[in-house]
C-alpha positions as CSV (number, residue, x, y, z in Angstrom):
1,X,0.0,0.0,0.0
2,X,1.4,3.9,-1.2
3,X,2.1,5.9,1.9
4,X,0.3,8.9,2.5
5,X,3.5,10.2,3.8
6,X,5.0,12.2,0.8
7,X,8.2,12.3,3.1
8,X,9.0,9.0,4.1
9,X,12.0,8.5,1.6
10,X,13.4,12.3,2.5
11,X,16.8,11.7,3.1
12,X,17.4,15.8,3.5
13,X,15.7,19.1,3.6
14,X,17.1,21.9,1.9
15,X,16.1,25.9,2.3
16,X,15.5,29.2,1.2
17,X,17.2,31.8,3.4
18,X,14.9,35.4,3.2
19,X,11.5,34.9,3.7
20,X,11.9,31.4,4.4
21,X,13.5,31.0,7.8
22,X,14.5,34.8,8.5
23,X,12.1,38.1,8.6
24,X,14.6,39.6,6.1
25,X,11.6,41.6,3.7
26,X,10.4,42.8,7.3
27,X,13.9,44.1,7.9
28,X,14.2,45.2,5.0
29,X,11.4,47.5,4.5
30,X,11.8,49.1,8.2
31,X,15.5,49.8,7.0
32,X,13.9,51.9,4.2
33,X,11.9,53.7,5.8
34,X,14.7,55.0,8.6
35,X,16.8,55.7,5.7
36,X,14.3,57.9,4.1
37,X,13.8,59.7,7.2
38,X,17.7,60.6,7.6
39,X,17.2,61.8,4.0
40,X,14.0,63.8,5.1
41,X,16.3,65.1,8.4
42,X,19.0,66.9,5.6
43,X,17.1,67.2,2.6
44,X,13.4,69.1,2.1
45,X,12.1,66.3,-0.8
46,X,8.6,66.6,-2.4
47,X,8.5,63.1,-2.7
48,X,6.2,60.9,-1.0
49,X,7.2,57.8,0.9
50,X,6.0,55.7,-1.2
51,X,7.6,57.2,-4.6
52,X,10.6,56.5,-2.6
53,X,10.5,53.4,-1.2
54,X,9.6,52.5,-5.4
55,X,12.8,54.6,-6.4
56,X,14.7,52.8,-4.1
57,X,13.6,49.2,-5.2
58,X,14.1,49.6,-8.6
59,X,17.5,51.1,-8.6
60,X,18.2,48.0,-6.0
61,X,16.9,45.3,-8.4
62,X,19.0,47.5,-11.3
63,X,21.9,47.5,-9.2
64,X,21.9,44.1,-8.9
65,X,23.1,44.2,-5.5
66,X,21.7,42.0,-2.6
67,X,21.2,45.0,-0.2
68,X,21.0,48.9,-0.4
69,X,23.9,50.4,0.6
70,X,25.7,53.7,0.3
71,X,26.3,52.9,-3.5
72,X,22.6,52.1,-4.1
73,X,21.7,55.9,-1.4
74,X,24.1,57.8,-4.1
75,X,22.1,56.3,-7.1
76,X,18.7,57.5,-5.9
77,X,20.2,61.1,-5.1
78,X,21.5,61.6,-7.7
79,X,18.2,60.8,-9.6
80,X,16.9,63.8,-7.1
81,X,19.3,65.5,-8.0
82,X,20.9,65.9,-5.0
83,X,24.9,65.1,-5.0
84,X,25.8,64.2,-1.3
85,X,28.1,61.4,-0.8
86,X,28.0,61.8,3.1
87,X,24.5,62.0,2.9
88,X,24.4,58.5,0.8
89,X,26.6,57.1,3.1
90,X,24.5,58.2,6.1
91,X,21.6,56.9,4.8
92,X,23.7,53.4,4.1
93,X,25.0,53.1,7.6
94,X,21.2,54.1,8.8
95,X,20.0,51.1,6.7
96,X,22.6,48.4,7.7
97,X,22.4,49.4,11.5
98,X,18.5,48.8,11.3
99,X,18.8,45.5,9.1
100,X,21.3,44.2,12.0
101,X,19.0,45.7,14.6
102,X,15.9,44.0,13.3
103,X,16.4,40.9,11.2
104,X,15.0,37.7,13.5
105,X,14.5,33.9,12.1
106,X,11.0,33.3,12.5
107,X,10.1,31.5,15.9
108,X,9.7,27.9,13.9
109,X,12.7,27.6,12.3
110,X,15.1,26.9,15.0
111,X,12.9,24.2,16.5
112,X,12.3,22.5,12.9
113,X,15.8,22.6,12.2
114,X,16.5,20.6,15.7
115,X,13.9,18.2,14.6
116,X,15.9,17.4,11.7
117,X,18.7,17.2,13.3
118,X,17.4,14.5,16.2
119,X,15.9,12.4,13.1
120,X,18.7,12.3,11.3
121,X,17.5,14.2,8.5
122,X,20.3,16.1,6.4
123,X,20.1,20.0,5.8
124,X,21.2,22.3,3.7
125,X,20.8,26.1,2.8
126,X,20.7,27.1,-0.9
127,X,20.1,30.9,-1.7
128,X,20.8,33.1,-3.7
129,X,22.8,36.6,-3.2
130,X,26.5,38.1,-1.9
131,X,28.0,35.7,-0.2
132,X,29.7,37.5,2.7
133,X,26.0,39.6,3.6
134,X,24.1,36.0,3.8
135,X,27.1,34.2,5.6
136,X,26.7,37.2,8.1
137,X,23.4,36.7,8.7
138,X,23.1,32.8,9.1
139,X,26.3,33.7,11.8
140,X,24.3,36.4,13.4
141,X,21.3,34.4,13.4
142,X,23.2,31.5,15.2
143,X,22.4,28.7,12.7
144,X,25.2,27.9,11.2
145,X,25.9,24.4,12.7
146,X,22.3,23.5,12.2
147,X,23.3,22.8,8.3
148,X,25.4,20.0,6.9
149,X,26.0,22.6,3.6
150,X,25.4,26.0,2.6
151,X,25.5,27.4,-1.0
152,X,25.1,31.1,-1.2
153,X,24.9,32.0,-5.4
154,X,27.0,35.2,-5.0
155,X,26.7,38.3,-7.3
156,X,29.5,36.4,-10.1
157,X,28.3,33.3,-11.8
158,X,24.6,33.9,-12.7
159,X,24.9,30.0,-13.6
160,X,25.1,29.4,-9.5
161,X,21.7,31.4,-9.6
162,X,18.2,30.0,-8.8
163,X,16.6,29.0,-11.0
164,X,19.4,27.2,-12.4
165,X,19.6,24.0,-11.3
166,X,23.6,24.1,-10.8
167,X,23.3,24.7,-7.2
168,X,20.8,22.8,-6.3
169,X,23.0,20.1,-7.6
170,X,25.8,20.8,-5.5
171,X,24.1,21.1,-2.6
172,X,22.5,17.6,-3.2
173,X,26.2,15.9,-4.0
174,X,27.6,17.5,-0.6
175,X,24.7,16.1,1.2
176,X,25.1,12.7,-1.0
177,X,21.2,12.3,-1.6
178,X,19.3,11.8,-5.0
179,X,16.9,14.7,-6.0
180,X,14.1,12.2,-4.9
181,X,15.5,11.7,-1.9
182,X,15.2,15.5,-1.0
183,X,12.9,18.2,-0.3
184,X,13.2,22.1,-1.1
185,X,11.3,24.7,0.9
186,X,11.6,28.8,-0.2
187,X,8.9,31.3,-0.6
188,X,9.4,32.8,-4.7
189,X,8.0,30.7,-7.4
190,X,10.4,31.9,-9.9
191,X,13.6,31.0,-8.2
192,X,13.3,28.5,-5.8
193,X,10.3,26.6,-6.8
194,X,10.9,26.8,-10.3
195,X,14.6,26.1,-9.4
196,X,13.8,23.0,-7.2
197,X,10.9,21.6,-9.6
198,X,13.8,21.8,-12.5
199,X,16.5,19.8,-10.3
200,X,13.6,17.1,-9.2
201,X,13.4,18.1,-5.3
202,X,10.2,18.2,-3.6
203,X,9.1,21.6,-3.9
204,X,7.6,23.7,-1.0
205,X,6.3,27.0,-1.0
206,X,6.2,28.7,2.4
207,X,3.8,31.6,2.6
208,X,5.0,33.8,5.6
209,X,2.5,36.3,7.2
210,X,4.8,39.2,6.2
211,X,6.0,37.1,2.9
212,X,6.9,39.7,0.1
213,X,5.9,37.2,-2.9
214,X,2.3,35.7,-1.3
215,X,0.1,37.4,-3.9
216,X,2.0,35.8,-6.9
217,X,0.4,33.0,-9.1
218,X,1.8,30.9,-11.2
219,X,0.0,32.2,-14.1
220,X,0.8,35.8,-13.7
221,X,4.9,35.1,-12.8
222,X,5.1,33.3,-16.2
223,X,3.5,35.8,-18.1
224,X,4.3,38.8,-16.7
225,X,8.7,37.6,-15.5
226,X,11.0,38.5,-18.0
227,X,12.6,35.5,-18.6
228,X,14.8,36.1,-21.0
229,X,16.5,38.9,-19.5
230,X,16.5,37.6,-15.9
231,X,17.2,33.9,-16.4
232,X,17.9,34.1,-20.2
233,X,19.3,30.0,-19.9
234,X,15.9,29.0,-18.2
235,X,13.6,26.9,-20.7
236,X,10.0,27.1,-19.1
237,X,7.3,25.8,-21.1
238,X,4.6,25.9,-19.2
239,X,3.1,27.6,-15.7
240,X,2.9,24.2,-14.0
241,X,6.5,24.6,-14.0
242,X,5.9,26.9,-11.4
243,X,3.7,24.7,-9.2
244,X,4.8,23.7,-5.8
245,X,4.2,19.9,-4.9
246,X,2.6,21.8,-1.5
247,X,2.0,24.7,0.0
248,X,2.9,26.0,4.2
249,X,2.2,28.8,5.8
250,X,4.8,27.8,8.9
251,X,7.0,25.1,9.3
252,X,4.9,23.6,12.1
253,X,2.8,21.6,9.4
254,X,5.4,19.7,8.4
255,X,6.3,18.2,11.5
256,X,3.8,15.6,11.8
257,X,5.1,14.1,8.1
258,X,8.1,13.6,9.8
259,X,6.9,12.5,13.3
260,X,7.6,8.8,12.6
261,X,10.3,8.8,10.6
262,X,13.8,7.4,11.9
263,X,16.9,7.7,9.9
């Protein structure tokens, strides 16, 4: 007789990082807004808050940088018209100061990842972004023996990117398991369950109360992402693609899958 336990062959459980076991959009968008109000403390800007907060995502995503910073503060002045290093780098160390301040793991991730650990289940991290500003905040968040491997992407190789499969593959050869053998769990369906569908994990999407990607469909990522110019090496045929095998809103509902199991 089949199991009704889609987990009982999981040899390892592999994550997302932002959004999926840390607060980091929460973070983020408080870091914003203190940063806009040390530009608002030196500068009189007819701007509202929210045309800002929009300037500011854009020229991150542009930037192609993991985080704003003092480089990403100059770009948006200068766009105001307003040429101020100092104040670009006040506004930087204003940003990283609150991110450090405020960036928590959600209150089920360290108890899941104990679980694993006292069943034997493997784990691994797999995200994408710089790798120094992720390994600082898996130190800072105190979970970095709680993985058997971590893969951070970094800003170099787009090939080491989610949605490519290339990392996912390496994490699954350092952990020795079979893509079947393994489950993926991250919150955006264009990089990690996309990513993990491609590489044949198990794909979970976790759908955080303060998640930044919860309103996205399958349907309107693939026809509204712009594939070629942000994954131009990605082949995707077909929404479904884009499908998670299930869907969480905390990492309580999985524990009683793995309740019984004993590696």
């Amino acid at each position: 007789m089949a199991s009704d336990n889609p987990f009982e062959n999981a040899e390892a459980v592999l994550f997302d990082l932002d959004d999926t076991l840390m607060r980091s959009t929460y973070a983020d968008t408080l870091a914003i807004h203190c940063s806009i109000d040390a530009l608002r403390q030196h500068q009189n800007i007819e701007k509202d808050d929210e045309d800002l907060r929009g300037m500011i995502r854009y020229i991150k995503k542009g930037l192609n940088r993991p985080s704003p910073d003092s480089y990403l503060f100059n770009e948006l002045l200068e766009k105001l018209g307003i040429g101020d290093l100092s104040l670009a780098t006040r506004m930087g160390i204003v940003y990283r100061d609150v991110v450090v301040a405020t960036m928590r793991l959600y209150a089920d991730a360290i108890p899941f990842l104990r679980e694993m650990y006292s069943i034997g289940v493997r784990t691994g991290l797999v995200s994408n972004g710089e790798e120094f500003i992720q390994r600082e905040k898996i130190i800072r968040s105190e979970i970095l023996d709680y993985f058997n491997t971590i893969h951070v992407s970094g800003m170099k190789d787009d090939s080491m990117k989610k949605p490519y499969t290339m990392i996912f593959d390496r994490a699954l050869e350092a952990l020795e398991v079979s893509p079947d053998e393994a489950i993926y769990i991250g919150d955006r369906l264009d990089t990690d369950i996309l990513g993990a569908n491609k590489a044949g994990l198990f794909s979970i999407r976790i759908l955080r109360e303060d998640g930044r990607y919860n309103d996205e469909t399958e349907e309107n990522v693939f026809k509204n992402a712009n594939w070629e110019q942000e994954y131009p090496n990605i082949e995707i045929k077909s929404k479904d693609e884009l499908k998670p095998k299930m869907e969480i809103n905390s990492l309580k509902e999985l524990m009683p899958y793995f309740a019984s199991i004993e590696n």
